[in-house]
Backbone bond lengths (Angstrom), bond angles and torsions (degrees), N, CA, C in turn:
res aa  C-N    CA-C-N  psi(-1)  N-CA   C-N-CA  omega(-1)  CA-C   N-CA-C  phi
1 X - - - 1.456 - - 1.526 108.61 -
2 X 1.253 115.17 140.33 1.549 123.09 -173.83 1.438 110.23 -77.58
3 X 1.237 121.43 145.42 1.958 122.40 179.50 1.439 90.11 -86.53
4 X 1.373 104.83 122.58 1.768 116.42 174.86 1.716 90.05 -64.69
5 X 1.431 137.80 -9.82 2.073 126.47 -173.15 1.865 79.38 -75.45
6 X 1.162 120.59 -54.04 1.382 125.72 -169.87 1.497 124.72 -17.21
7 X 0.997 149.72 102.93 1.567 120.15 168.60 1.238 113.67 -84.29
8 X 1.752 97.35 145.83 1.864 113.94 167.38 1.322 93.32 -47.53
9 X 1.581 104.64 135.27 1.940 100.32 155.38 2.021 102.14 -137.69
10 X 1.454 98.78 156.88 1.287 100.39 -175.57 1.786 97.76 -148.29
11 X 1.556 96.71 125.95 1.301 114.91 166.83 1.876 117.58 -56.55
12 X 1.490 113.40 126.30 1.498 116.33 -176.94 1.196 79.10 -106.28
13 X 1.570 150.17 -130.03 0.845 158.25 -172.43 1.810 152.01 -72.11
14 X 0.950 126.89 127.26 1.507 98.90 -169.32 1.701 98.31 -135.29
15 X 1.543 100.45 156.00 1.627 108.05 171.24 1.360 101.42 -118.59
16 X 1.394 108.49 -160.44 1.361 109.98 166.45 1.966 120.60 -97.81
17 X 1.333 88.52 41.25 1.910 93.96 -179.87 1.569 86.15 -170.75
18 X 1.285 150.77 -40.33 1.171 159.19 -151.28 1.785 133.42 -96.40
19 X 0.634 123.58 85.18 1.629 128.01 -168.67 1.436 123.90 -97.03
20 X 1.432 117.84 100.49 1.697 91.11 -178.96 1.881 95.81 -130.35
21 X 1.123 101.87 124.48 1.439 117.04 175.54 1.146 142.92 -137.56
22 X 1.622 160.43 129.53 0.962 160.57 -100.53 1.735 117.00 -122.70
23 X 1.318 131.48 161.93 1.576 98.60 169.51 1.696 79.15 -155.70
24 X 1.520 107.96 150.27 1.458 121.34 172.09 1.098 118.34 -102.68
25 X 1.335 133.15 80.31 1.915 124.61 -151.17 1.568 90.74 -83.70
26 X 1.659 97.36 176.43 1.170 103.61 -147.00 1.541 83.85 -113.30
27 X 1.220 127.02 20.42 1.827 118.94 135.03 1.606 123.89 -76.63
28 X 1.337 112.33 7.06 1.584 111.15 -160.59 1.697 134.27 96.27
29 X 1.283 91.24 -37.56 2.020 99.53 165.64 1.410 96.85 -51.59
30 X 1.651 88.71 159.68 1.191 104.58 160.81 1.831 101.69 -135.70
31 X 1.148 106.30 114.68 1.780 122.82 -177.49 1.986 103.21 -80.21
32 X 1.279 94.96 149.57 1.423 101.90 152.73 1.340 119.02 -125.06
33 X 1.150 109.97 -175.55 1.771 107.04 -175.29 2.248 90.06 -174.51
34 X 1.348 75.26 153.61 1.819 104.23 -174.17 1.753 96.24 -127.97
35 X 1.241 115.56 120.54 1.761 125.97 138.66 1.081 113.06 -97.99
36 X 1.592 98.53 122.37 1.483 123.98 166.63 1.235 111.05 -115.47
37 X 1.420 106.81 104.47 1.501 101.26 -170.66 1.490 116.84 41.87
38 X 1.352 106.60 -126.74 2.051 97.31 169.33 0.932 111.63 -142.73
39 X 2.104 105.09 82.95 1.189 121.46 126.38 1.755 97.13 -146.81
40 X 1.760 82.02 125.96 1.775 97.89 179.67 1.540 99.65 -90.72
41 X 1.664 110.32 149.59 1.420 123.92 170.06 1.321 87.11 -102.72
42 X 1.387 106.64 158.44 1.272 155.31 152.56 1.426 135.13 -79.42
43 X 0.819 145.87 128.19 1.913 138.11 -165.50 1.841 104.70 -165.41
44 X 1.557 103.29 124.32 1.339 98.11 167.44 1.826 95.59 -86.59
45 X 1.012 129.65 -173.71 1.563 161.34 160.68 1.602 99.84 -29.32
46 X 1.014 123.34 -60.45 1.658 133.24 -150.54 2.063 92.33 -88.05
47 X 1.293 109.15 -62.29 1.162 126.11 160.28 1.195 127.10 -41.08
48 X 1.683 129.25 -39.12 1.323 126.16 162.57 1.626 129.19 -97.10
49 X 1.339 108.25 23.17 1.734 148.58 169.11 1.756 88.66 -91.13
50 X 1.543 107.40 -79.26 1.304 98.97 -149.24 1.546 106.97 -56.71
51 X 1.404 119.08 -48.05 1.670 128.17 156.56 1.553 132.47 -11.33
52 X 1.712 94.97 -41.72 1.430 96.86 -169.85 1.699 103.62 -97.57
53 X 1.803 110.01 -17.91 1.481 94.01 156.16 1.608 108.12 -110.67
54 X 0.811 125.11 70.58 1.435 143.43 143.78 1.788 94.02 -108.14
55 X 1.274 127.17 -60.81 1.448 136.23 -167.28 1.751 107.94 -49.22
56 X 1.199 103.86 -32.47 1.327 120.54 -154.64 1.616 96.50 -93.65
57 X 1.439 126.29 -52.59 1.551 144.10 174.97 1.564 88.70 -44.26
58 X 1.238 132.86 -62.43 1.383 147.92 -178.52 1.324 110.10 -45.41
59 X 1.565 124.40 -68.22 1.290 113.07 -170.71 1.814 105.71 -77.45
60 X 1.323 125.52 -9.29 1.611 123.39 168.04 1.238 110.79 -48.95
61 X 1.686 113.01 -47.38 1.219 102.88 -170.11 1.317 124.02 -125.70
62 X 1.720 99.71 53.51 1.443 109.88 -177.85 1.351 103.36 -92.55
């Protein structure tokens, strides 16, 4: 049986150095987080929006 303190978490993507995955805490947020090698970011909801078009501004003008 799962510990409701636990959060749901779900893998978005992975490389072979790169980790970015999701977590459903058990206040209702839903957090993201990035491993880079070893140092993980942190991101609430609003914060991992603005991130992913920052990501996006980036690959436009690669």
């Amino acid at each position: 049986m799962s510990n409701p303190i636990e959060p749901k978490t779900e893998t978005l993507a992975e490389t072979d150095n790169f980790l970015a995955w999701k977590a459903e805490e058990p206040d209702g947020e839903t957090t993201f987080h990035m491993e880079l090698n070893n140092v993980t970011l942190h991101f609430f909801d609003d914060e991992w929006e603005e991130f992913l078009q920052l990501a996006r501004t980036l690959i436009e003008r690669h």
